[in-house]
TIBAMAR-565972 format. One line per 4 residues: their letters; for each residue x, y, z of C-alpha. Coordinates in nm, 4 decimals. Layout:
TIBAMAR-565972
a	X,Y,Z | ...
***
This chain:
TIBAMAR-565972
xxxx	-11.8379,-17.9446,-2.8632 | -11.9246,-17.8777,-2.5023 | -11.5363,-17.9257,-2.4166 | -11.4159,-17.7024,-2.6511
xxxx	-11.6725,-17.4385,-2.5869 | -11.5504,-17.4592,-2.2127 | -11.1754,-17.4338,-2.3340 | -11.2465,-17.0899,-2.5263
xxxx	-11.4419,-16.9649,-2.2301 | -11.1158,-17.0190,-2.0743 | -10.9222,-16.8882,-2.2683 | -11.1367,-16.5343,-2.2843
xxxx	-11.1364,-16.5639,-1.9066 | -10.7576,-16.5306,-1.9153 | -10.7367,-16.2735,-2.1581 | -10.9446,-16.0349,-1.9517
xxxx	-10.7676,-16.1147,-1.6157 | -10.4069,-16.1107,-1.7184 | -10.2446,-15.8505,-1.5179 | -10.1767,-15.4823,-1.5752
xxxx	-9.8206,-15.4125,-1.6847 | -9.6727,-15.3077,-1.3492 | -9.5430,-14.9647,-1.4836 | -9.4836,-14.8084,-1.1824
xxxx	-9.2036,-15.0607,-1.1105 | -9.1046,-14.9783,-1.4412 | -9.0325,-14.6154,-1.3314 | -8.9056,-14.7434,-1.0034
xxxx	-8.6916,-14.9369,-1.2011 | -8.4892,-14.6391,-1.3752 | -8.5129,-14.4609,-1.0683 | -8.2479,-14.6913,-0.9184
xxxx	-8.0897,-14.7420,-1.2546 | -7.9816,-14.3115,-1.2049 | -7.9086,-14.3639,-0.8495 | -7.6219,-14.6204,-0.9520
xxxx	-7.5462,-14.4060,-1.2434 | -7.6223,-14.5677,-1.5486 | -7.8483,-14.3163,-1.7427 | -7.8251,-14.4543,-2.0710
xxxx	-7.9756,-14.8014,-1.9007 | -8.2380,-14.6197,-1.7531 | -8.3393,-14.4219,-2.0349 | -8.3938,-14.7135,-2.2241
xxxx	-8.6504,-14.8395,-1.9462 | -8.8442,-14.5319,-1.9502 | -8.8373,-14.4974,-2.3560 | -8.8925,-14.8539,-2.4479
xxxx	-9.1157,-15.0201,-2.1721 | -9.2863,-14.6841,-2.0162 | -9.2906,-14.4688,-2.3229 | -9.5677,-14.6784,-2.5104
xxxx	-9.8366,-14.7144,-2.1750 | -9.7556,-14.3921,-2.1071 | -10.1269,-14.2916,-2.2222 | -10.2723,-14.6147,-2.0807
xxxx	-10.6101,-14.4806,-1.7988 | -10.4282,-14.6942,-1.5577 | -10.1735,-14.5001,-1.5288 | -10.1812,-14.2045,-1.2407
xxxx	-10.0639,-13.8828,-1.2371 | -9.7411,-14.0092,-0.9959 | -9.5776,-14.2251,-1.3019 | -9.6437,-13.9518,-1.5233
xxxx	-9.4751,-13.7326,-1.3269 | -9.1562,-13.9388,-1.2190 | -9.1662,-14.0909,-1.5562 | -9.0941,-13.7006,-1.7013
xxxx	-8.8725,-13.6396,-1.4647 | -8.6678,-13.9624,-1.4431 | -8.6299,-13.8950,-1.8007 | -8.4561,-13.5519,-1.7189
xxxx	-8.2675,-13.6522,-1.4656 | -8.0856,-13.9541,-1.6808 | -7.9811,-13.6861,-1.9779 | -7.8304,-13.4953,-1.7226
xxxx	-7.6385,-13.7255,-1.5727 | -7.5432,-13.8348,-1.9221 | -7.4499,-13.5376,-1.9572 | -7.2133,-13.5248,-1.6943
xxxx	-7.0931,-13.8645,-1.7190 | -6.9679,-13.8533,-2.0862 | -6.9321,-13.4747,-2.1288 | -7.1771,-13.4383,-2.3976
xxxx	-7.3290,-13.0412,-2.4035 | -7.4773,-13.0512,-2.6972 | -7.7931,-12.8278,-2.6991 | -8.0573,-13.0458,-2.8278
xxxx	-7.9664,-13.2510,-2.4909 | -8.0918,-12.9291,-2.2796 | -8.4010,-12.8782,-2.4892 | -8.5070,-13.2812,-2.4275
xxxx	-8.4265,-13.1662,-2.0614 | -8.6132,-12.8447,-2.0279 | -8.9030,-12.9914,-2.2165 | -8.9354,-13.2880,-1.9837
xxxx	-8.9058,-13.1130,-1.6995 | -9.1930,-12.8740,-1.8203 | -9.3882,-13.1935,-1.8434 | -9.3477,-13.3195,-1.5789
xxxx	-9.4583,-13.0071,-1.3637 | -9.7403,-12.9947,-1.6081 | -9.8405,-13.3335,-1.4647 | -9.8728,-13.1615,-1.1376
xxxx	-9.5267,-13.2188,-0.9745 | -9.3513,-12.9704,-0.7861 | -9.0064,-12.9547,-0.8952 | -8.7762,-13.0580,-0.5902
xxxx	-8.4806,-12.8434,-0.5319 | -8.2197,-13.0307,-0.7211 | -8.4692,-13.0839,-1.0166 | -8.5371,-12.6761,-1.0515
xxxx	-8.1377,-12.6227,-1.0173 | -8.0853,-12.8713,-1.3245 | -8.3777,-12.7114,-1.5201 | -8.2283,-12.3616,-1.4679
xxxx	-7.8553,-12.4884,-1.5860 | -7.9769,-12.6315,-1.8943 | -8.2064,-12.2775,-1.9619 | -7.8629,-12.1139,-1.9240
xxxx	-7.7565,-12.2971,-2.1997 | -7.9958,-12.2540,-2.3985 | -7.9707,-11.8840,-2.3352 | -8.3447,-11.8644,-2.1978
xxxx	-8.1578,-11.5995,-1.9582 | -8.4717,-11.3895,-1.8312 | -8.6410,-11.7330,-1.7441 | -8.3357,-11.8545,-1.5638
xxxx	-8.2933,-11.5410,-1.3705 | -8.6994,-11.5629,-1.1909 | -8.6183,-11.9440,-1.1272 | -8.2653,-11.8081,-0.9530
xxxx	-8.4914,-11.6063,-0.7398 | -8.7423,-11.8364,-0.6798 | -8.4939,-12.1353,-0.5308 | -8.5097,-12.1810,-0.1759
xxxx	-8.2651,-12.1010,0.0850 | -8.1550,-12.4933,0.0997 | -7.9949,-12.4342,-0.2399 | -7.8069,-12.1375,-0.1685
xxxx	-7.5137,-12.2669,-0.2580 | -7.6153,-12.3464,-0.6224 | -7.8017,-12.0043,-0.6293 | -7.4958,-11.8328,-0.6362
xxxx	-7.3470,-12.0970,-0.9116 | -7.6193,-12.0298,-1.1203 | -7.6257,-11.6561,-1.1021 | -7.2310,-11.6806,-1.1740
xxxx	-7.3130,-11.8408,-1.4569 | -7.5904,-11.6893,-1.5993 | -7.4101,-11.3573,-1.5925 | -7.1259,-11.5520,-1.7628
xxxx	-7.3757,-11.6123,-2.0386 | -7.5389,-11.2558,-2.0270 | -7.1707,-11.0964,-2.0462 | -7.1004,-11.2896,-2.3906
xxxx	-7.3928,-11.1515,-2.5586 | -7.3043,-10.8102,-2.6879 | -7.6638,-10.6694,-2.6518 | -7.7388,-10.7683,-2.2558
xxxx	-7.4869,-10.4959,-2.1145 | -7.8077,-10.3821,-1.9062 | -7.8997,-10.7123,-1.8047 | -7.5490,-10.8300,-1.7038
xxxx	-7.5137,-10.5159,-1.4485 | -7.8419,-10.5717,-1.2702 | -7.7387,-10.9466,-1.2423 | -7.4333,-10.8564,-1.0651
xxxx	-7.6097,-10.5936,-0.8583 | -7.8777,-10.8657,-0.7413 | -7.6106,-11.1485,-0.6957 | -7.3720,-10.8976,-0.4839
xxxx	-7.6771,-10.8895,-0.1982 | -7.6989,-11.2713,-0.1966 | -7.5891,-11.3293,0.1509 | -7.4126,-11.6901,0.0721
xxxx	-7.1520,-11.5280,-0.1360 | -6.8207,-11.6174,-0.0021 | -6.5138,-11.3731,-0.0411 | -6.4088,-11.5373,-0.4006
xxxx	-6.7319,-11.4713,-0.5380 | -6.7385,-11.0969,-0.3792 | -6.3841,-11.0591,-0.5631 | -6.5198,-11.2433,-0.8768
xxxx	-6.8302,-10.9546,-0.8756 | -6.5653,-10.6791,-0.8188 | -6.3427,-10.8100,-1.1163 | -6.6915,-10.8102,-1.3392
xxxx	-6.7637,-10.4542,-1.2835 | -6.4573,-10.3335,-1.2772 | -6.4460,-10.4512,-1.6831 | -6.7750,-10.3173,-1.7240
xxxx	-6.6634,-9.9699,-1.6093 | -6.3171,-9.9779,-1.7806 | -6.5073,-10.0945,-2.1061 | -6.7372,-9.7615,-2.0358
xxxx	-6.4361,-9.5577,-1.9854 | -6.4765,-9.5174,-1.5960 | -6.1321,-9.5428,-1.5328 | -6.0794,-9.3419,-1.2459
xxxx	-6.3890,-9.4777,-1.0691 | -6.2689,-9.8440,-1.1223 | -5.9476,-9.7549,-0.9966 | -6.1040,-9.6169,-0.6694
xxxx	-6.3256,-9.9335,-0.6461 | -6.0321,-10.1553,-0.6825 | -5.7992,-10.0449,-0.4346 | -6.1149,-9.9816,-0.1526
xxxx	-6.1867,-10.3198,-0.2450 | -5.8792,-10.4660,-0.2340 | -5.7483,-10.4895,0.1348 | -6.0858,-10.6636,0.1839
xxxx	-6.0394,-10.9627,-0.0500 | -5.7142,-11.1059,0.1697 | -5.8887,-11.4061,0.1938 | -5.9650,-11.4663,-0.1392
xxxx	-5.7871,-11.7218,-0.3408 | -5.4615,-11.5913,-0.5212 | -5.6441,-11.6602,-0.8722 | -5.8721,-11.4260,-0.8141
xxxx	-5.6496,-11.1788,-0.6586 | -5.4022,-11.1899,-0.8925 | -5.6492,-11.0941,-1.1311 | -5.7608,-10.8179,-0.9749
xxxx	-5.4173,-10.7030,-0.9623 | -5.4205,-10.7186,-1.3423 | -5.7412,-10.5369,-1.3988 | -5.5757,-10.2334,-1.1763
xxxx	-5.2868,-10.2301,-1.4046 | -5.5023,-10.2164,-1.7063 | -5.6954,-9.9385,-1.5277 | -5.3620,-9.7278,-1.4637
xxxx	-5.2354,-9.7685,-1.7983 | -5.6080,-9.7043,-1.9308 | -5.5483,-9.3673,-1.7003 | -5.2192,-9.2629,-1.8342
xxxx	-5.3250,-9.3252,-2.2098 | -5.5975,-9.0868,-2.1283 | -5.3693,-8.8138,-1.9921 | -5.0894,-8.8283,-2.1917
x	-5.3456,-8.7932,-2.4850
***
Protein backbone atom coordinates (compact mmCIF):
# COMPACT_ATOMS: atom_id res chain seq x y z
CA UNK A 1 0.00 0.00 0.00
CA UNK A 2 2.59 2.45 1.22
CA UNK A 3 4.48 1.95 -2.28
CA UNK A 4 1.75 2.57 -4.30
CA UNK A 5 0.49 5.50 -2.35
CA UNK A 6 4.10 6.99 -2.91
CA UNK A 7 3.84 6.13 -6.76
CA UNK A 8 0.47 8.24 -7.15
CA UNK A 9 1.98 11.03 -5.12
CA UNK A 10 4.35 10.89 -7.90
CA UNK A 11 2.56 10.82 -10.35
CA UNK A 12 0.31 14.08 -9.13
CA UNK A 13 3.69 15.67 -8.50
CA UNK A 14 4.38 15.41 -12.24
CA UNK A 15 1.18 16.42 -13.39
CA UNK A 16 1.38 19.76 -11.63
CA UNK A 17 5.05 20.48 -12.65
CA UNK A 18 5.02 19.54 -16.28
CA UNK A 19 5.96 22.55 -18.14
CA UNK A 20 3.98 25.36 -19.73
CA UNK A 21 3.58 24.96 -23.48
CA UNK A 22 6.35 27.31 -24.64
CA UNK A 23 3.96 29.44 -26.88
CA UNK A 24 5.99 32.18 -27.36
CA UNK A 25 8.42 29.99 -29.37
CA UNK A 26 5.44 28.96 -31.00
CA UNK A 27 4.92 32.53 -32.37
CA UNK A 28 8.62 32.86 -32.81
CA UNK A 29 8.31 29.95 -34.71
CA UNK A 30 5.96 31.40 -37.60
CA UNK A 31 7.74 34.47 -37.33
CA UNK A 32 10.71 32.87 -39.12
CA UNK A 33 8.43 30.58 -41.03
CA UNK A 34 7.17 34.39 -42.99
CA UNK A 35 10.64 35.58 -43.04
CA UNK A 36 11.61 32.49 -45.36
CA UNK A 37 8.32 32.82 -47.01
CA UNK A 38 6.24 30.03 -46.36
CA UNK A 39 2.90 31.55 -45.06
CA UNK A 40 0.75 28.72 -45.45
CA UNK A 41 3.42 26.76 -42.95
CA UNK A 42 3.23 29.39 -40.63
CA UNK A 43 -0.32 29.85 -40.53
CA UNK A 44 -0.77 26.48 -39.61
CA UNK A 45 1.57 27.09 -36.44
CA UNK A 46 -0.32 29.98 -35.29
CA UNK A 47 -3.94 28.28 -36.04
CA UNK A 48 -3.26 24.83 -34.83
CA UNK A 49 -0.68 25.04 -31.89
CA UNK A 50 -1.27 28.92 -30.79
CA UNK A 51 -4.88 29.28 -31.70
CA UNK A 52 -6.22 26.92 -28.83
CA UNK A 53 -3.82 28.60 -25.66
CA UNK A 54 -4.49 31.61 -27.08
CA UNK A 55 -6.83 32.40 -23.92
CA UNK A 56 -4.51 30.49 -21.56
CA UNK A 57 -3.51 33.47 -18.20
CA UNK A 58 -0.03 32.57 -19.10
CA UNK A 59 -0.04 34.05 -21.96
CA UNK A 60 1.08 38.02 -22.13
CA UNK A 61 -0.05 40.66 -24.00
CA UNK A 62 3.37 40.32 -26.45
CA UNK A 63 2.10 36.75 -27.98
CA UNK A 64 -1.19 38.11 -28.31
CA UNK A 65 -0.08 40.74 -30.14
CA UNK A 66 2.54 39.07 -32.57
CA UNK A 67 0.30 36.13 -32.63
CA UNK A 68 -2.53 38.69 -34.43
CA UNK A 69 -0.23 40.08 -36.35
CA UNK A 70 1.90 37.14 -37.55
CA UNK A 71 -1.39 35.92 -38.60
CA UNK A 72 -1.81 39.05 -40.94
CA UNK A 73 1.27 39.18 -42.14
CA UNK A 74 1.22 35.28 -43.52
CA UNK A 75 -2.29 36.00 -45.58
CA UNK A 76 -0.59 38.70 -47.09
CA UNK A 77 2.20 37.20 -48.18
CA UNK A 78 -0.08 34.42 -49.37
CA UNK A 79 -1.50 36.69 -51.00
CA UNK A 80 1.27 37.78 -52.92
CA UNK A 81 2.88 34.57 -53.33
CA UNK A 82 -0.02 32.71 -55.10
CA UNK A 83 -2.01 35.71 -56.38
CA UNK A 84 -5.07 35.04 -54.51
CA UNK A 85 -7.28 38.63 -53.97
CA UNK A 86 -10.12 37.30 -52.96
CA UNK A 87 -11.90 39.63 -50.44
CA UNK A 88 -12.66 37.47 -47.59
CA UNK A 89 -8.62 37.23 -47.49
CA UNK A 90 -8.56 41.20 -46.71
CA UNK A 91 -11.34 41.02 -44.17
CA UNK A 92 -9.24 37.99 -42.13
CA UNK A 93 -6.42 40.66 -42.62
CA UNK A 94 -8.03 43.84 -41.52
CA UNK A 95 -9.69 42.04 -38.67
CA UNK A 96 -6.43 40.66 -37.33
CA UNK A 97 -4.71 43.52 -37.60
CA UNK A 98 -7.51 45.36 -35.57
CA UNK A 99 -6.74 42.75 -32.99
CA UNK A 100 -3.81 42.91 -32.69
CA UNK A 101 -3.63 46.80 -32.03
CA UNK A 102 -6.47 46.08 -29.71
CA UNK A 103 -3.95 43.99 -27.75
CA UNK A 104 -1.99 47.11 -27.35
CA UNK A 105 0.50 46.96 -30.30
CA UNK A 106 1.43 49.80 -32.28
CA UNK A 107 1.25 48.95 -35.80
CA UNK A 108 4.89 49.25 -37.32
CA UNK A 109 5.14 51.00 -40.57
CA UNK A 110 4.99 48.11 -42.93
CA UNK A 111 2.08 46.54 -40.85
CA UNK A 112 -0.22 49.97 -41.18
CA UNK A 113 0.80 50.08 -45.10
CA UNK A 114 -0.60 46.36 -45.49
CA UNK A 115 -3.70 47.17 -43.33
CA UNK A 116 -4.47 50.24 -45.50
CA UNK A 117 -4.01 48.08 -48.97
CA UNK A 118 -6.31 45.50 -47.93
CA UNK A 119 -9.04 48.52 -46.64
CA UNK A 120 -8.63 49.67 -50.26
CA UNK A 121 -9.91 46.60 -51.27
CA UNK A 122 -12.39 46.32 -49.37
CA UNK A 123 -13.46 49.78 -50.37
CA UNK A 124 -13.27 51.12 -46.61
CA UNK A 125 -11.95 54.33 -48.66
CA UNK A 126 -12.56 57.17 -45.94
CA UNK A 127 -10.67 54.85 -43.39
CA UNK A 128 -7.84 54.29 -45.78
CA UNK A 129 -7.49 57.88 -46.62
CA UNK A 130 -6.82 59.10 -42.40
CA UNK A 131 -4.36 56.02 -42.20
CA UNK A 132 -2.63 57.58 -45.65
CA UNK A 133 -2.25 60.66 -43.62
CA UNK A 134 -1.30 59.30 -40.59
CA UNK A 135 1.92 57.13 -42.07
CA UNK A 136 5.14 58.49 -41.28
CA UNK A 137 7.61 60.13 -43.43
CA UNK A 138 9.77 56.68 -43.57
CA UNK A 139 6.97 55.32 -45.75
CA UNK A 140 6.70 57.98 -48.13
CA UNK A 141 7.22 56.04 -50.79
CA UNK A 142 4.21 53.71 -50.17
CA UNK A 143 2.16 56.87 -49.18
CA UNK A 144 2.06 57.91 -52.52
CA UNK A 145 1.24 54.09 -53.76
CA UNK A 146 -1.51 54.01 -51.60
CA UNK A 147 -3.05 57.33 -52.37
CA UNK A 148 -2.61 56.25 -56.22
CA UNK A 149 -4.52 53.59 -55.48
CA UNK A 150 -7.09 54.56 -53.38
CA UNK A 151 -8.09 57.22 -55.87
CA UNK A 152 -8.00 54.34 -58.40
CA UNK A 153 -10.70 52.80 -56.27
CA UNK A 154 -12.60 56.14 -55.51
CA UNK A 155 -12.59 56.94 -59.44
CA UNK A 156 -14.51 53.50 -60.19
CA UNK A 157 -17.28 54.25 -57.95
CA UNK A 158 -19.72 56.45 -59.78
CA UNK A 159 -20.91 58.31 -56.59
CA UNK A 160 -17.24 59.49 -55.05
CA UNK A 161 -16.65 62.20 -57.89
CA UNK A 162 -16.14 64.62 -54.76
CA UNK A 163 -14.01 62.39 -52.96
CA UNK A 164 -11.76 61.41 -55.91
CA UNK A 165 -10.90 65.32 -56.59
CA UNK A 166 -9.91 66.14 -53.04
CA UNK A 167 -7.73 62.91 -53.13
CA UNK A 168 -5.88 64.15 -56.01
CA UNK A 169 -5.71 67.66 -54.61
CA UNK A 170 -4.12 66.24 -51.24
CA UNK A 171 -1.81 63.67 -53.08
CA UNK A 172 -0.55 66.56 -55.64
CA UNK A 173 1.14 68.43 -52.30
CA UNK A 174 2.82 65.17 -51.21
CA UNK A 175 6.33 66.23 -51.61
CA UNK A 176 7.71 62.50 -52.60
CA UNK A 177 5.82 62.54 -55.79
CA UNK A 178 8.17 61.99 -58.57
CA UNK A 179 7.47 63.50 -62.14
CA UNK A 180 5.37 60.19 -63.31
CA UNK A 181 3.12 60.51 -60.56
CA UNK A 182 2.78 64.52 -61.12
CA UNK A 183 1.88 63.49 -64.89
CA UNK A 184 -0.31 60.54 -63.62
CA UNK A 185 -2.35 63.44 -61.30
CA UNK A 186 -2.47 65.75 -64.40
CA UNK A 187 -3.90 62.87 -66.68
CA UNK A 188 -6.65 62.24 -63.66
CA UNK A 189 -7.95 65.68 -63.70
CA UNK A 190 -7.70 66.35 -66.92
CA UNK A 191 -10.63 63.33 -67.36
CA UNK A 192 -12.38 64.72 -64.57
CA UNK A 193 -12.69 68.13 -66.27
CA UNK A 194 -13.29 66.77 -69.84
CA UNK A 195 -16.02 64.42 -68.22
CA UNK A 196 -17.48 67.94 -66.67
CA UNK A 197 -17.24 69.55 -69.96
CA UNK A 198 -14.17 71.85 -69.09
CA UNK A 199 -12.68 71.49 -72.25
CA UNK A 200 -10.99 74.56 -72.79
CA UNK A 201 -9.61 74.66 -69.24
CA UNK A 202 -8.12 71.08 -69.63
CA UNK A 203 -6.67 72.04 -72.74
CA UNK A 204 -4.86 75.04 -71.06
CA UNK A 205 -3.76 72.71 -68.17
CA UNK A 206 -2.37 70.24 -70.53
CA UNK A 207 -0.18 72.09 -72.66
CA UNK A 208 1.20 74.43 -69.35
CA UNK A 209 1.76 71.16 -68.02
CA UNK A 210 3.25 69.55 -70.62
CA UNK A 211 6.85 70.98 -71.28
CA UNK A 212 7.24 70.16 -67.55
CA UNK A 213 6.69 66.38 -67.66
CA UNK A 214 10.01 65.79 -70.13
CA UNK A 215 11.15 63.55 -67.72
CA UNK A 216 8.37 61.50 -67.35
CA UNK A 217 8.22 58.08 -68.77
CA UNK A 218 6.87 57.89 -72.47
CA UNK A 219 3.72 55.82 -71.08
CA UNK A 220 2.61 58.42 -69.34
CA UNK A 221 3.37 61.03 -71.82
CA UNK A 222 2.01 59.46 -74.52
CA UNK A 223 -1.07 59.44 -72.72
CA UNK A 224 -1.24 62.74 -72.05
CA UNK A 225 -0.82 63.34 -75.60
CA UNK A 226 -4.03 61.35 -76.10
CA UNK A 227 -6.10 63.06 -73.52
CA UNK A 228 -5.16 66.55 -75.48
CA UNK A 229 -6.44 65.08 -78.60
CA UNK A 230 -9.62 64.01 -77.01
CA UNK A 231 -9.80 67.53 -75.53
CA UNK A 232 -9.39 69.23 -79.13
CA UNK A 233 -11.78 67.07 -80.75
CA UNK A 234 -14.11 67.47 -77.51
CA UNK A 235 -13.50 71.42 -78.52
CA UNK A 236 -14.33 71.24 -82.12
CA UNK A 237 -17.53 69.00 -81.52
CA UNK A 238 -18.56 71.81 -79.33
CA UNK A 239 -18.07 74.53 -81.95
CA UNK A 240 -19.05 73.07 -84.90
CA UNK A 241 -22.35 72.27 -82.96
Amino acid sequence: MLAGGLLLGGMATMVLTSPRPNVEGMVGQAERLIEAKRPNEALGVLNNRVRPLLDEPYVTAGTRQRFHAGRARAIVLGIETMDVEAISNHERIVEEYEKAEQAGLDLPSDDRVRLIRSQIRLGRLDVASIAIDELPEEAAEARVTLRRQLIEQALATPTMDEFSDKQLAKMSEDPALSVDDRAWIVARQSERRLAAGFTEEAIARLLRVMPRIAAASDDIRGELLLLLGVAYAQADAVTEA
